[in-house]
LOLOTI-589607 format. One record per residue (C-alpha): residue in three letters; x, y, z. Coordinates in Angstrom, 2 decimals, always signed. Layout:
LOLOTI-589607
<resn:ALA	east:X	north:Y	up:Z>;
...
This chain:
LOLOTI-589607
<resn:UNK	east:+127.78	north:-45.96	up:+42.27>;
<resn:UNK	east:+126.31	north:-42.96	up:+42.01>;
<resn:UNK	east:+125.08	north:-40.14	up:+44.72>;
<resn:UNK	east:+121.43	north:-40.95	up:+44.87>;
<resn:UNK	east:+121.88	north:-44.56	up:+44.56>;
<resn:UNK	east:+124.30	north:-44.30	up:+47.60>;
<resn:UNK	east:+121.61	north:-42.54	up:+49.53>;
<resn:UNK	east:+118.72	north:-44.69	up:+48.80>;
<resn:UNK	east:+120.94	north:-47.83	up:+49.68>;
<resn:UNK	east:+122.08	north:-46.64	up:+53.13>;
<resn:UNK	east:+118.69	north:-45.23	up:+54.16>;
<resn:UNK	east:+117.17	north:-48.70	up:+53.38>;
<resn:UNK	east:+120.03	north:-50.49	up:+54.85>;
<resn:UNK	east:+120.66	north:-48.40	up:+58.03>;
<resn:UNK	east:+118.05	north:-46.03	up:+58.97>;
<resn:UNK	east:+118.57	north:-42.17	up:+58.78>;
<resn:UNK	east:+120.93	north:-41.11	up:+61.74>;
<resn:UNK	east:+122.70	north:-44.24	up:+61.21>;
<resn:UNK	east:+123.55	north:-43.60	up:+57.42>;
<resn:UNK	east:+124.57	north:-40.23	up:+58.34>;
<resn:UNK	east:+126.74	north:-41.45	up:+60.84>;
<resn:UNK	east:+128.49	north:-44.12	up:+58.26>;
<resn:UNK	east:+128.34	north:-41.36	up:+54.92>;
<resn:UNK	east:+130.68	north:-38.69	up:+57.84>;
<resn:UNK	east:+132.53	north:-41.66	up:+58.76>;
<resn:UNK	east:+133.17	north:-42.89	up:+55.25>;
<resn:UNK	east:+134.38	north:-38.94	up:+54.46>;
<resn:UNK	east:+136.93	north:-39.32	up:+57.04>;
<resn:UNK	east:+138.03	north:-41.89	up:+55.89>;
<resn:UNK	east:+138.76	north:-40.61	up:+52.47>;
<resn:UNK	east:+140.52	north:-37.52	up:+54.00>;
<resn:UNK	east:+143.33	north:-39.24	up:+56.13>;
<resn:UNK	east:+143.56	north:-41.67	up:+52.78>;
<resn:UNK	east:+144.30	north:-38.55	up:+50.82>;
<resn:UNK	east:+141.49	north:-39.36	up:+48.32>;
<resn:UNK	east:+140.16	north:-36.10	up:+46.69>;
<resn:UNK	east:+137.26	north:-38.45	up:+44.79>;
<resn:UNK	east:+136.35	north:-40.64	up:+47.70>;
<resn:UNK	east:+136.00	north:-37.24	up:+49.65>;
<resn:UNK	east:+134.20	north:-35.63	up:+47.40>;
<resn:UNK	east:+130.98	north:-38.73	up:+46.87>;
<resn:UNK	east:+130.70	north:-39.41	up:+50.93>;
<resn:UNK	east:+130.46	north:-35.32	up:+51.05>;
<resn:UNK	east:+128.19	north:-35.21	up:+48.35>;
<resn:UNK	east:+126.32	north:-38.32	up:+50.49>;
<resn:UNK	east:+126.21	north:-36.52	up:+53.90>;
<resn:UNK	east:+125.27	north:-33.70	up:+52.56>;
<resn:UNK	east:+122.15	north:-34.73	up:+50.59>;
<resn:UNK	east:+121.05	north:-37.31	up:+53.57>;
<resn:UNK	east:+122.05	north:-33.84	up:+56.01>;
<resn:UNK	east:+119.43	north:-32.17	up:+53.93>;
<resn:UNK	east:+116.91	north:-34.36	up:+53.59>;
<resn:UNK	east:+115.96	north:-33.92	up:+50.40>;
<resn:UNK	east:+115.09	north:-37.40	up:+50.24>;
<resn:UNK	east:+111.86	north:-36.42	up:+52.37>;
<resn:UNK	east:+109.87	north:-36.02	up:+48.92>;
<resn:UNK	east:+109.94	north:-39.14	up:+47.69>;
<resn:UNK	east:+110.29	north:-42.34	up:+50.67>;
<resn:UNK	east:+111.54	north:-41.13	up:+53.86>;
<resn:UNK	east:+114.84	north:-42.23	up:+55.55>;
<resn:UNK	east:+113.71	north:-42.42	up:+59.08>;
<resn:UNK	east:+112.53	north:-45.06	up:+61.18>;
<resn:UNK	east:+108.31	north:-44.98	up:+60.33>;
<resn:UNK	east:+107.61	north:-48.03	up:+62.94>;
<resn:UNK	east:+110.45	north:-47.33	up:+65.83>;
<resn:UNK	east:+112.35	north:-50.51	up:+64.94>;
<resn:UNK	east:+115.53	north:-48.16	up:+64.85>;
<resn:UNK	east:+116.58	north:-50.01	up:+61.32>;
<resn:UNK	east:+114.39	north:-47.91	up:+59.28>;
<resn:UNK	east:+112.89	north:-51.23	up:+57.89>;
<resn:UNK	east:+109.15	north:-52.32	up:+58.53>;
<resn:UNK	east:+108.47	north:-55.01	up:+60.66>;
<resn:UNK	east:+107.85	north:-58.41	up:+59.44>;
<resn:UNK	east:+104.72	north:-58.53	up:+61.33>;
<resn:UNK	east:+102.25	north:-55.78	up:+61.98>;
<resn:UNK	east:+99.92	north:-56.04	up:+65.12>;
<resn:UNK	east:+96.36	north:-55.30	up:+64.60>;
<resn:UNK	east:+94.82	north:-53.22	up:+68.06>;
């Protein structure tokens, strides 16, 4: 799996302060495994969801409130 695919996967599973939460986790992980390429992607993954470059193309925050970064099935007319 590759960086970006990583990225786009957690944002539209988990929101953006929850898939920064799981990419750090997921780092610290690797480190107490002692695994130099595991460490390396979940940096490269906090680091570009830390960034936000992702804000140029669909964002990774939470555009309704839900707090799961999804859209809601139903959207109430006022």
């Amino acid at each position: 799996m590759s960086v970006s695919s990583a990225v786009d996967w957690l944002c539209s599973r988990y929101g953006g302060d929850r898939a920064r939460r799981l990419a750090r986790l997921e780092q610290q992980k690797a480190r107490r495994a002692r695994s130099r390429k595991r460490f390396t992607f979940w940096a490269a993954v906090a680091a570009q969801l830390e960034a936000g470059s992702r804000a140029a193309t669909v964002p990774c925050g939470d555009p309704d409130g839900a707090g799961d970064g999804r859209r809601p099935a139903v959207e109430i007319m006022i």
